[in-house]
TORNUGU-369255 format. One line per field, with one value per residue (C-alpha): residue in one letter; chain; residue number from 1; x, y, z. Coordinates in nm, 4 decimals. Layout:
N
res: [A/...]
chain: [A/...]
n: [NUM/...]
x: [X/...]
y: [Y/...]
z: [Z/...]
REM end
This chain:
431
res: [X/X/X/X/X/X/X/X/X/X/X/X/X/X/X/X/X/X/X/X/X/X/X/X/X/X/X/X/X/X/X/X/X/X/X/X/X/X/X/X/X/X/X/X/X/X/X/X/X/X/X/X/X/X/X/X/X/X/X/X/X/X/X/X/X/X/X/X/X/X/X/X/X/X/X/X/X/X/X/X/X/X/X/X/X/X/X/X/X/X/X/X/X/X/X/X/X/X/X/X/X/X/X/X/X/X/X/X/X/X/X/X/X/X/X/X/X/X/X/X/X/X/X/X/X/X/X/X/X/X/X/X/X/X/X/X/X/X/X/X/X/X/X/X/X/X/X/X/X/X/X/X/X/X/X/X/X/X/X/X/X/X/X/X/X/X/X/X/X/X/X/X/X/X/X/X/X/X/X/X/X/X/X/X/X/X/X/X/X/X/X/X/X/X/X/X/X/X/X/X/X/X/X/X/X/X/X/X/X/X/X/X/X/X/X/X/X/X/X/X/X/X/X/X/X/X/X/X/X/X/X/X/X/X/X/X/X/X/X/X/X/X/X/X/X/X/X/X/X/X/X/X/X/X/X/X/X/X/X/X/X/X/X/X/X/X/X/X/X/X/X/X/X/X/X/X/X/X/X/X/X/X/X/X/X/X/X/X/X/X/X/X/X/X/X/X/X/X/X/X/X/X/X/X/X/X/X/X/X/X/X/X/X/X/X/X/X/X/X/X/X/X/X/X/X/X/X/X/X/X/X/X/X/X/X/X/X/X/X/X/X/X/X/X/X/X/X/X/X/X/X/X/X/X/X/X/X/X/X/X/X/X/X/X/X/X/X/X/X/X/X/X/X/X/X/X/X/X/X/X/X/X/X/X/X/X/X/X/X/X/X/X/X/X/X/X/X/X/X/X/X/X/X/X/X/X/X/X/X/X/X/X/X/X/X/X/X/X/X/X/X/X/X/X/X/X/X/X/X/X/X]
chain: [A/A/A/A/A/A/A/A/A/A/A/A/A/A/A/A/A/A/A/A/A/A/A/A/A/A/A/A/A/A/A/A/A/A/A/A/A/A/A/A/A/A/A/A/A/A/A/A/A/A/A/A/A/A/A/A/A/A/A/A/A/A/A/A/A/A/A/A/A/A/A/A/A/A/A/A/A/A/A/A/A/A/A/A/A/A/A/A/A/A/A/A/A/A/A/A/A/A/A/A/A/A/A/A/A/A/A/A/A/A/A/A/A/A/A/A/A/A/A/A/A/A/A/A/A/A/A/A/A/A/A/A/A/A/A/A/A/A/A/A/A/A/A/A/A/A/A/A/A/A/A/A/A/A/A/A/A/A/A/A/A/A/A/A/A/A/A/A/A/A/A/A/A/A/A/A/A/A/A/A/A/A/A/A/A/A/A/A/A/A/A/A/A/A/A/A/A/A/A/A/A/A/A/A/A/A/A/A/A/A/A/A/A/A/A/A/A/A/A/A/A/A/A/A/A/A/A/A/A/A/A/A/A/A/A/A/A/A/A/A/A/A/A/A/A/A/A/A/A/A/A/A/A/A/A/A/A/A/A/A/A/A/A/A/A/A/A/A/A/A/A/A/A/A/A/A/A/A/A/A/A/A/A/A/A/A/A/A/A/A/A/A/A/A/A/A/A/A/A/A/A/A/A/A/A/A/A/A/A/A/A/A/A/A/A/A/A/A/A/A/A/A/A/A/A/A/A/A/A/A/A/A/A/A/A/A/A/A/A/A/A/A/A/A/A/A/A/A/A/A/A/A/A/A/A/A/A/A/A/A/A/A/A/A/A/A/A/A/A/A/A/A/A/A/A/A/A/A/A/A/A/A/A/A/A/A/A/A/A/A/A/A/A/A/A/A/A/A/A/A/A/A/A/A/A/A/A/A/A/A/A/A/A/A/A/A/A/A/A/A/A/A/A/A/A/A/A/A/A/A/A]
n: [1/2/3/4/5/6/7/8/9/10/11/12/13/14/15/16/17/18/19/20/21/22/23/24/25/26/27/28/29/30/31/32/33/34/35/36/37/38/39/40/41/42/43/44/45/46/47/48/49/50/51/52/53/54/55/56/57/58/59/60/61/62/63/64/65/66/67/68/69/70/71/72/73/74/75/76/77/78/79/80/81/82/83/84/85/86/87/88/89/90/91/92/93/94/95/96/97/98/99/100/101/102/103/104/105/106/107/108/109/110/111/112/113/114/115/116/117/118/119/120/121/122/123/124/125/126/127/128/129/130/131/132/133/134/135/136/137/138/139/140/141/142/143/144/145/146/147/148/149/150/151/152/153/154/155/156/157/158/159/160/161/162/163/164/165/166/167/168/169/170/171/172/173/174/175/176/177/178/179/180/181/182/183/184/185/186/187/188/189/190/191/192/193/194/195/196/197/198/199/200/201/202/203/204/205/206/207/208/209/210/211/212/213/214/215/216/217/218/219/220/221/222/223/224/225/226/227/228/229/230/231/232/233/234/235/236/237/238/239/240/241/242/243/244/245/246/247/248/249/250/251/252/253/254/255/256/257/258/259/260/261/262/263/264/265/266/267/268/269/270/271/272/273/274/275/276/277/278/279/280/281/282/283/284/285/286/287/288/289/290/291/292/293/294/295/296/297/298/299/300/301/302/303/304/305/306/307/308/309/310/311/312/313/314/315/316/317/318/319/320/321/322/323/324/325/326/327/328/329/330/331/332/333/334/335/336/337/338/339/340/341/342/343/344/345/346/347/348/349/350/351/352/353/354/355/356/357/358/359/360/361/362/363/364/365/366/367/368/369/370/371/372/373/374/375/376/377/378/379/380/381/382/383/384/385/386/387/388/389/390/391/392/393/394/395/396/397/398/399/400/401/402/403/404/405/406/407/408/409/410/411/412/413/414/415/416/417/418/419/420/421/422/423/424/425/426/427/428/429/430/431]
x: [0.9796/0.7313/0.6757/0.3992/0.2988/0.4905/0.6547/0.7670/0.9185/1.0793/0.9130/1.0818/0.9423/0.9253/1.2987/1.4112/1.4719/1.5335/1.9259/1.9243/1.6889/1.8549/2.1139/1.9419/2.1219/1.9425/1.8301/2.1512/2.0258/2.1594/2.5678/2.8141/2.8499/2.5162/2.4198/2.7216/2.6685/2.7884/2.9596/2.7268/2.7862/3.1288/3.3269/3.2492/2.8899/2.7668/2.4139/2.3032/2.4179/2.3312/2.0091/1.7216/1.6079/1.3380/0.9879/0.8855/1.2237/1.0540/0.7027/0.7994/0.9931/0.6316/0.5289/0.7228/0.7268/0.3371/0.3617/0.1242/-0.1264/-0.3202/-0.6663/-0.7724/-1.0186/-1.2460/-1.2472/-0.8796/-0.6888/-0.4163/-0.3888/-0.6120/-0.4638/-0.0927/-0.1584/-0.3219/-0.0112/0.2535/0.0453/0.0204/-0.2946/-0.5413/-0.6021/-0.2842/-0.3700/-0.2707/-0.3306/-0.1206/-0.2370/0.0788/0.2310/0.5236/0.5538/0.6561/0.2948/0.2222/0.0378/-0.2442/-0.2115/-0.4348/-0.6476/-0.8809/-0.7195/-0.4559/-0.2309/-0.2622/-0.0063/0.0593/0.3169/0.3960/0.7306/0.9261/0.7034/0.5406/0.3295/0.1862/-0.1673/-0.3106/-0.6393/-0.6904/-0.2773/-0.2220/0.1165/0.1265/0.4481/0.6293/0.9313/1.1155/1.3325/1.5747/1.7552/2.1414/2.0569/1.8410/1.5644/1.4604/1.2341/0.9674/0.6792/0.4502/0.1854/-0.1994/-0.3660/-0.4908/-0.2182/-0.1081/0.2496/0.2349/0.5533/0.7479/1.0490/1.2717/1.4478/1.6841/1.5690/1.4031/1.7602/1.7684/1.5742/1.6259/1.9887/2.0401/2.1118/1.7645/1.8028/2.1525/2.3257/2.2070/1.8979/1.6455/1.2569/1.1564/0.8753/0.8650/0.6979/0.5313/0.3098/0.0699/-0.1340/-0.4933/-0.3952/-0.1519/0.1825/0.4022/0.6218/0.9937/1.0618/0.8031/1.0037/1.0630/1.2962/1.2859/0.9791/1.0412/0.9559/1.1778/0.9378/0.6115/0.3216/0.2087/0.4897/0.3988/0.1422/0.0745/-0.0460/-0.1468/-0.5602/-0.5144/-0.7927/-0.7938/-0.8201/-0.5623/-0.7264/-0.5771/-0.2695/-0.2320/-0.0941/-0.0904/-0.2752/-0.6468/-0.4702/-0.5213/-0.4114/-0.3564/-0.6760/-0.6555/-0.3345/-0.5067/-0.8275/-0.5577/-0.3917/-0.6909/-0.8712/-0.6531/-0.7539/-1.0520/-0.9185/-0.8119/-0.9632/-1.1601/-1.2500/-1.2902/-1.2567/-1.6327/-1.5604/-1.3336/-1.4795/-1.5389/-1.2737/-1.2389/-1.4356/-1.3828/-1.5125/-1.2220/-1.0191/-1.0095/-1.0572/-1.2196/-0.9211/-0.5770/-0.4788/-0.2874/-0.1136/-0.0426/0.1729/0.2846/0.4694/0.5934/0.7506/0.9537/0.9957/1.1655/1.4429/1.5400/1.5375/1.7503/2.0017/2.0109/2.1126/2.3568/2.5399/2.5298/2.7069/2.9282/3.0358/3.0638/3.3462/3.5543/3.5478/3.7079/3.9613/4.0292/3.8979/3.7186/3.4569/3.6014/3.5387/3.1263/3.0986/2.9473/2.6826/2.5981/2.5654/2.3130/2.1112/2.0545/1.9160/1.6953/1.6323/1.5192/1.3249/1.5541/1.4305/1.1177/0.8495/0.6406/0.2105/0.0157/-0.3140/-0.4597/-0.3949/-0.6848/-0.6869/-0.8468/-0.8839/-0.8146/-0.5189/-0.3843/-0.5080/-0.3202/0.0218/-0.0038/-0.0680/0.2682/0.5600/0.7096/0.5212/0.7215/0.5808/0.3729/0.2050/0.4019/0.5527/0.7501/0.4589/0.2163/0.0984/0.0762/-0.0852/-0.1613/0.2347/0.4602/0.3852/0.5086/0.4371/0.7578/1.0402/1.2057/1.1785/1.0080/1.2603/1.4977/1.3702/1.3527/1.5589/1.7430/1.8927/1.9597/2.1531/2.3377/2.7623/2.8021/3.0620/2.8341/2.5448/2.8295/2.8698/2.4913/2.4313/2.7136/2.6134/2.2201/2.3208/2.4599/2.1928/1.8844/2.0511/2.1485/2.5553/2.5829/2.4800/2.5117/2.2034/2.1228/1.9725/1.7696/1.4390/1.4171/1.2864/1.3856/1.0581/1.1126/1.4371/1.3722/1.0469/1.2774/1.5200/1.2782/1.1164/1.4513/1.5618/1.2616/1.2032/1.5298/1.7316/2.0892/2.1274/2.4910/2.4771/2.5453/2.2264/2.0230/2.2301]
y: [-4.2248/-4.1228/-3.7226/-3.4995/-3.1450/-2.8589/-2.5310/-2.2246/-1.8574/-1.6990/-1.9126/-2.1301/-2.5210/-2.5873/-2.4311/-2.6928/-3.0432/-2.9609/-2.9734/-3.3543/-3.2662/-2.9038/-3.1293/-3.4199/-3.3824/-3.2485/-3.4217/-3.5854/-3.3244/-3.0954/-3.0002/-3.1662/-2.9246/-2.7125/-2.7879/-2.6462/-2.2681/-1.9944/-1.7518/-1.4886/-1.2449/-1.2231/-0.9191/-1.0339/-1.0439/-0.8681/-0.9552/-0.8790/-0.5304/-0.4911/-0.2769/-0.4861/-0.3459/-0.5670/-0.5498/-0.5224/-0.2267/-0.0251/-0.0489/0.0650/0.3561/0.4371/0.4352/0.6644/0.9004/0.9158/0.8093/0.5079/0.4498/0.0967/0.0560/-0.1221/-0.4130/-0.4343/-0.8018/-0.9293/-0.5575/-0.4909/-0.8437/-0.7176/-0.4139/-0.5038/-0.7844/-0.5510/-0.3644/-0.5868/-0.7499/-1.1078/-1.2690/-1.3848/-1.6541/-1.7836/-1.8286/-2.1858/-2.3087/-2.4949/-2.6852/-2.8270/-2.6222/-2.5521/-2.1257/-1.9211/-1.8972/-2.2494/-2.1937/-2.0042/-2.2851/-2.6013/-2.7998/-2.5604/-2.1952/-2.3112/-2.0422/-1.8824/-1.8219/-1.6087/-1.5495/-1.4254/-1.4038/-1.1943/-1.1758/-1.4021/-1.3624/-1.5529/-1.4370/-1.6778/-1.5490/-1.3759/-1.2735/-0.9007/-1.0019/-1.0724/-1.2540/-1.1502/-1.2649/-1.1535/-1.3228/-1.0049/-0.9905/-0.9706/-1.0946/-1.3827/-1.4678/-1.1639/-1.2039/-0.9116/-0.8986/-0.6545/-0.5665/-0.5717/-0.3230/-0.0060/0.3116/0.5999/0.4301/0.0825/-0.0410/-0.3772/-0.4804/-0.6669/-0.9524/-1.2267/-1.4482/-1.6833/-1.7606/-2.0029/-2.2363/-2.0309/-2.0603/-2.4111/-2.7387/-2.6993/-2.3884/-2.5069/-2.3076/-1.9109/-1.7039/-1.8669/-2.0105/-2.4053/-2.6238/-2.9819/-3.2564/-3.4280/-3.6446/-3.4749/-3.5087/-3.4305/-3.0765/-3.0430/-3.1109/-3.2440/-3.5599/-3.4846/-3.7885/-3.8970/-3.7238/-3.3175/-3.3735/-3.0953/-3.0278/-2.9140/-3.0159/-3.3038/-3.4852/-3.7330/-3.5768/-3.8743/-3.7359/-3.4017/-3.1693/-3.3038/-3.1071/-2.8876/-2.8420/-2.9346/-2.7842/-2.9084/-3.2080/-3.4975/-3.7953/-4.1121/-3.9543/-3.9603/-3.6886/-3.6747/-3.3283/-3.3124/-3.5841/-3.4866/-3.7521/-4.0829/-4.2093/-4.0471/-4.1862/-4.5192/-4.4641/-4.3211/-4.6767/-4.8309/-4.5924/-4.3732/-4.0357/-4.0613/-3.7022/-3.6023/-3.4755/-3.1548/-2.8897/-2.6104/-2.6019/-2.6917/-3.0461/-3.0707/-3.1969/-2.8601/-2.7943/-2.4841/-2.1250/-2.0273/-1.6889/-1.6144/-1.6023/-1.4583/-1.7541/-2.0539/-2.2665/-2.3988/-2.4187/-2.7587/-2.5165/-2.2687/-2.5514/-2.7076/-2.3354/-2.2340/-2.5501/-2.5358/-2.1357/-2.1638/-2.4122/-2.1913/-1.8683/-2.0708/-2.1961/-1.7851/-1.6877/-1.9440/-1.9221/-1.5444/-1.5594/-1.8434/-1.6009/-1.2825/-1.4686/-1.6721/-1.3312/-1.1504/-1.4171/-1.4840/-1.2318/-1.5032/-1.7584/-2.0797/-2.3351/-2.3034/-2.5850/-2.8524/-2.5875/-2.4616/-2.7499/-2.8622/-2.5168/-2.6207/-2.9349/-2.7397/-2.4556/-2.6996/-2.9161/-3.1804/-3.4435/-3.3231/-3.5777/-3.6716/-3.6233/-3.9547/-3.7807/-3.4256/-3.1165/-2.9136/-2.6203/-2.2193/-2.0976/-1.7653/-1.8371/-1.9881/-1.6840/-1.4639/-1.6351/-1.6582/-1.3011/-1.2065/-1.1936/-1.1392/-1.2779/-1.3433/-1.2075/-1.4891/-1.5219/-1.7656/-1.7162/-1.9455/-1.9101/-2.1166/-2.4052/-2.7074/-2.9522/-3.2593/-3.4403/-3.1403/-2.7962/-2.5649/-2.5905/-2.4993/-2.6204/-2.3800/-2.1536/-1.8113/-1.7468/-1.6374/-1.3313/-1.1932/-0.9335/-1.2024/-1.3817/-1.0173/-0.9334/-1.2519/-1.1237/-1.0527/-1.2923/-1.6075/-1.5076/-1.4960/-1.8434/-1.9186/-1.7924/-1.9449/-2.3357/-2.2390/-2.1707/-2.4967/-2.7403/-2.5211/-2.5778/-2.9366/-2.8607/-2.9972/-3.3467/-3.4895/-3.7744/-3.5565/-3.3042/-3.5589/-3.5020/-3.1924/-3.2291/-3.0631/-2.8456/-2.7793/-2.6329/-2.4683/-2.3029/-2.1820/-2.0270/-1.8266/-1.7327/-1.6278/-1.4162/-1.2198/-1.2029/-1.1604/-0.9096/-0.8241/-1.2080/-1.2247/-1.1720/-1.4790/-1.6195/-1.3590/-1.4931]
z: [-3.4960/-3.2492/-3.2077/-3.0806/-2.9804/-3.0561/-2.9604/-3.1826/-3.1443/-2.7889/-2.5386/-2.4028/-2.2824/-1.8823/-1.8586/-1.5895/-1.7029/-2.1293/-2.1736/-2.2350/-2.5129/-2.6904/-2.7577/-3.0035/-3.3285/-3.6598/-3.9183/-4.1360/-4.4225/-4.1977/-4.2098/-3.9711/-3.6595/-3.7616/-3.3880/-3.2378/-3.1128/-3.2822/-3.0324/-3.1781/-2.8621/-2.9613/-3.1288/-3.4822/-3.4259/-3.1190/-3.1222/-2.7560/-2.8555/-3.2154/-3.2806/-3.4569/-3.7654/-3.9068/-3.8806/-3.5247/-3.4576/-3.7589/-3.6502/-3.2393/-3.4792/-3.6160/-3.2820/-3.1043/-3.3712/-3.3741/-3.7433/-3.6897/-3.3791/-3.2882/-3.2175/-2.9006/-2.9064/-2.5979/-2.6410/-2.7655/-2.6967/-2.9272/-3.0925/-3.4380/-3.5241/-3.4511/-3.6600/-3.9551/-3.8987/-3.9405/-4.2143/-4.0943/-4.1551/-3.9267/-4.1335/-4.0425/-3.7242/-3.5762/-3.1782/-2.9804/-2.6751/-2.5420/-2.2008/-2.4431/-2.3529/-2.0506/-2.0410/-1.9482/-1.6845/-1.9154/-2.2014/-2.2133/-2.4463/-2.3128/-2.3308/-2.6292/-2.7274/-3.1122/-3.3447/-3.6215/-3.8940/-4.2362/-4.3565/-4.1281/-3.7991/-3.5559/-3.2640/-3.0160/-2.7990/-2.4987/-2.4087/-2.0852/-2.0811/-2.0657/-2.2629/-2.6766/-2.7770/-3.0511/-3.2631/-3.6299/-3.8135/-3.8172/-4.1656/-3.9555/-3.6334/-3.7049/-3.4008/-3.1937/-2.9184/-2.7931/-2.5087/-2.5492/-2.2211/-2.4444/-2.2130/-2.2887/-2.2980/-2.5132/-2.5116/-2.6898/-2.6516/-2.7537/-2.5481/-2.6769/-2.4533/-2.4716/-2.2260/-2.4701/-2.6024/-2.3282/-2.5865/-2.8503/-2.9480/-2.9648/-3.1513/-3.2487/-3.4363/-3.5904/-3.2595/-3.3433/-3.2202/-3.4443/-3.4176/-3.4190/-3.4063/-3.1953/-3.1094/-2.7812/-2.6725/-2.3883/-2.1091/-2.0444/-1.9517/-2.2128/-2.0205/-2.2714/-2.1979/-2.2546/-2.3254/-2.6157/-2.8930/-2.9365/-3.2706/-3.5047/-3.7452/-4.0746/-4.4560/-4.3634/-4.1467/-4.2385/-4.1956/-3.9616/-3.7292/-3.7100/-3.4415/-3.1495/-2.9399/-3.2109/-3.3399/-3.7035/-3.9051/-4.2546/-4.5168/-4.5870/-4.6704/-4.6037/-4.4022/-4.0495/-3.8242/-3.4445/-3.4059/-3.2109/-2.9552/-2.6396/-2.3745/-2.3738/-2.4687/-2.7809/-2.8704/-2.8077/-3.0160/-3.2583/-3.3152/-3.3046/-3.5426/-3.7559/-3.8326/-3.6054/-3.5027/-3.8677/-4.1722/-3.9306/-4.1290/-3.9118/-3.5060/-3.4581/-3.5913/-3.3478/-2.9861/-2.8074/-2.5359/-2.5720/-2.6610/-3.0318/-2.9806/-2.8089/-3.1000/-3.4912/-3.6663/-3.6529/-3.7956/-3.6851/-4.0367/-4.2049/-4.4833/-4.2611/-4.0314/-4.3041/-4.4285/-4.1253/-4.0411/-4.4250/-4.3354/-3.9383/-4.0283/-4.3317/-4.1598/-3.9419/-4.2147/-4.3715/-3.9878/-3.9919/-4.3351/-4.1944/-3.9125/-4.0381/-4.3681/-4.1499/-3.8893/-4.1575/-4.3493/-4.0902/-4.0018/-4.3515/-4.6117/-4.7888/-4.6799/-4.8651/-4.5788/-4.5874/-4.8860/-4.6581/-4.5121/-4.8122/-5.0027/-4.7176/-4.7344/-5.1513/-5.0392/-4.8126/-5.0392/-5.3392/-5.1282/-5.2303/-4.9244/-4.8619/-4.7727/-5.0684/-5.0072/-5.0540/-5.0357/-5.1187/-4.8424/-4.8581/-4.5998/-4.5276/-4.8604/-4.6602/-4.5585/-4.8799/-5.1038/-4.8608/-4.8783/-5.2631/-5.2808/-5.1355/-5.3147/-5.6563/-5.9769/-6.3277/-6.6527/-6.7267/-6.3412/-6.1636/-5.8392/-5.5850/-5.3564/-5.5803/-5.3729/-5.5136/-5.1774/-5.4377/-5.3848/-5.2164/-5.0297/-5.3626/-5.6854/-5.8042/-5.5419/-5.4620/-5.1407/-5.1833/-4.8448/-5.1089/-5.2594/-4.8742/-4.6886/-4.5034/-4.7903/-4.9715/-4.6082/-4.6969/-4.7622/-5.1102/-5.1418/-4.9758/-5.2590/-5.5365/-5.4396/-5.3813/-5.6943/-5.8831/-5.7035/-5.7896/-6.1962/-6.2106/-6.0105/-6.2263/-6.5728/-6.5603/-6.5751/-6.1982/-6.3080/-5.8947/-5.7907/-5.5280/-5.7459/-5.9876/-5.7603/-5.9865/-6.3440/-6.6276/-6.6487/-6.2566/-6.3427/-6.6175/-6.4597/-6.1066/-6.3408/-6.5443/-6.2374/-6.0254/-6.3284/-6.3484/-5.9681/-5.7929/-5.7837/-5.8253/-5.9856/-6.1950/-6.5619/-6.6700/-6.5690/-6.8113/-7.1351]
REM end
């Protein structure tokens, strides 16, 4: 498997030349037919004309209203304050080299584009662009796509547009309006080759196959990843020498291409790429299973016939094939104490958040992606069922191979956890 560089949120890659490639199959994890599209324009789902109402919607609400203001930067405009807003962290900040945006033109191993994200929201800034990109994972309508102009005015406005579905609704983000990450080799200037790779990133995937065309900031000992690559003489020394590029601390271990006072941090943070690219797919898989429940419910008052997509999500949900760690992840302690923070904690301190970085991403494996709005906006009658398959995996009654990954204590620690942590959870579980 040979994959570099990367893309994520609204923005689509060079938009001539990519159908060949939207139309790779998943994983086999994933469902039979999760690449087909879901005719989500259609009466039963409507979501060109649907009003958002996730993060971004409520904040331009604030706005308008005069309820909340933003404070300009003379150096990176809006970018600080919307993020202190929306409450993503700077820390989670991760740059991308590869010509994978719109903004291609402005992107290079020299100008590479930021990212942000926390659970909901995630925005992209290319220094020197009077636009910021943004992007939610909207609790009905899955991936919605914003640009917002970062120059000075009394009017701050986000407008939302659907042109990024060209890319954005696709086999690669199981066929609804969802977010991804990929994988190319580049060039010198950071023009990715189309042909190298570009399959989709997720939990799934060895780390030695993951961000190119990414700066990787961070320890992993012994493993190998193909981030801090830039051209083809660095793929070479890469063979020759692996990890010559890994194992960077901070962006001034890395050579300098590029000015680091143009941005908030100086990382491009391991942990932070290694949650996002567990958190897209399965804000991907809740769109789905969303849009999948709300059609078959119409046509047939019950949503029977989403077993094999469900049983998939589980897998995903549980980190049931997730690739093993052979060495310790060490990463921005900012960033980690940030996305620990968040979230629900049980009685005795433990949350699904808990990294664990030594052999997986969590501590305890299940995703934190389930005590958020979008699984809660999940039909009732799809959680009854989530809920019902979950029981049985977490207490041993479901005895299938597929599920012995998770230990007894694992189980028993998830359960305790969920009960005390997620709402609206059947009764049954609590005797």
């Amino acid at each position: 498997m040979f994959s570099h560089a990367a893309q994520l949120f609204g923005l689509s890659l060079v938009r001539v030349g990519i159908a060949l490639i939207l139309i790779e199959g998943l994983p086999a994890a994933d469902f039979q037919g999760s690449t087909h599209l879901v005719p989500f324009e259609e009466d039963n789902l409507q979501y060109g004309k649907t009003p958002a109402t996730g993060p971004i919607a409520q904040l331009q609400a604030k706005l308008d209203s005069g309820e909340t203001h933003l404070v300009w930067d003379e150096h990176l405009g809006y970018l600080p304050s919307v993020l202190k807003v929306l409450n993503v962290p700077a820390s989670s900040q991760m740059l991308v080299f590869s010509k994978t945006s719109f903004q291609r033109d402005r992107i290079s191993p020299a100008t590479p584009r930021a990212v942000f994200f926390n659970d909901d929201v995630y925005v992209g800034y290319v220094p020197g662009s009077p636009l910021l990109e943004f992007s939610m994972a909207d609790p009905k309508l899955g991936g919605v796509f914003y640009g917002f102009e970062n120059v000075r005015t009394n009017q701050p406005r986000f407008v939302r547009t659907d042109n990024c579905l060209e890319c954005h609704a696709g086999a690669k983000t199981m066929g609804v309006p969802g977010h991804l990450i990929r994988s190319f080799a580049t060039d010198e200037r950071g023009v990715p080759d189309l042909l190298s790779g570009g399959e989709l990133i997720t939990h799934r995937t060895p780390l030695a196959d993951r961000w190119g065309g990414w700066f990787v900031t961070g320890t992993h000992g012994s493993q190998t990843h193909r981030g801090n690559l830039i051209g083809t003489a660095d793929l070479a020394q890469q063979h020759r020498e692996p990890n010559f590029a890994g194992n960077k601390a901070t962006l001034a271990d890395l050579p300098p291409p590029f000015d680091t006072s143009r941005y908030l941090v100086p990382t491009s943070d391991i942990v932070a790429l290694m949650v996002v690219e567990h958190q897209v797919h399965l804000h991907n898989f809740l769109t789905r299973l969303n849009y999948e429940a709300t059609i078959q419910l119409k046509a047939y008052g019950h949503c029977n016939y989403i077993k094999s997509p469900l049983e998939a999500f589980l897998r995903y949900l549980l980190f049931v094939e997730e690739t093993p760690l052979t060495s310790p992840i060490s990463g921005s302690a900012e960033f980690a104490a940030a996305f620990m923070a968040g979230g629900p904690k049980d009685s005795r301190g433990r949350s699904l958040r808990e990294l664990d970085l030594r052999t997986r991403l969590f501590r305890y494996p299940c995703s934190y992606l389930i005590q958020s709005e979008s699984f809660q906006a999940l039909p009732p009658e799809l959680k009854t069922r989530i809920y019902h398959r979950l029981w049985s995996i977490l207490t041993g009654e479901d005895t299938g191979k597929e599920w012995e990954c998770l230990t007894p204590s694992d189980r028993q620690a998830i359960r305790e956890i969920l009960i005390e942590t997620l709402p609206n959870l059947p009764s049954y579980w609590k005797l």
